[in-house]
C-alpha positions in Angstrom: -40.5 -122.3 -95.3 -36.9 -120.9 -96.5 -34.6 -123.3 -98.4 -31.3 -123.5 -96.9 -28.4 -124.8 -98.7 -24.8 -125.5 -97.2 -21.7 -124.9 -98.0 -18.3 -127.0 -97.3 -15.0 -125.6 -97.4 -12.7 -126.8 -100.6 -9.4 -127.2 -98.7 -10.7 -129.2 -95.4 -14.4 -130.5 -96.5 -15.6 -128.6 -93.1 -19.5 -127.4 -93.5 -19.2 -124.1 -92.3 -22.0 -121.8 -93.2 -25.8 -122.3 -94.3 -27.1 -119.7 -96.7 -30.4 -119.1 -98.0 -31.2 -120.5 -101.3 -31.6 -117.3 -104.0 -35.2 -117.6 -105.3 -34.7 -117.7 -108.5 -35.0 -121.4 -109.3 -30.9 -121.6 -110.3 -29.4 -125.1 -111.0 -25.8 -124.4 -110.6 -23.9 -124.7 -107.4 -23.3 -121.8 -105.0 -19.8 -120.7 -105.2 -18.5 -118.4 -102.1 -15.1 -117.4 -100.9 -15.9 -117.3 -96.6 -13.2 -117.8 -93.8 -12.9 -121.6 -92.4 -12.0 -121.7 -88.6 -10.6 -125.0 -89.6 -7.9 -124.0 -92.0 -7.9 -120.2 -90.6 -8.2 -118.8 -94.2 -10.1 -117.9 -96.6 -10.8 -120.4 -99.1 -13.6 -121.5 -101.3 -16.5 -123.0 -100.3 -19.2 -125.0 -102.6 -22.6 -126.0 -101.9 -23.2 -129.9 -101.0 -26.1 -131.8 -101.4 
């Protein structure tokens, strides 16, 4: 079974996009920059827990 992990836009909090997990066993955050239909830009978007 994949790991998933989610991202939430910076700007607006919004979870937007789930992404698989890389499988190398990383500990640090994913860091993307992906359009938010809420803010209608692109911004950054983090992983949550």
């Amino acid at each position: 079974m994949a790991v998933k992990r989610v991202l939430a836009c910076e700007q607006c909090g919004s979870r937007n996009y789930s992404v698989p997990a890389p499988s190398s066993g990383t500990t640090e955050r994913l860091q993307m920059k992906k359009f938010c239909k809420r803010c209608n830009a692109h911004t950054l978007h983090r992983e949550t827990k």
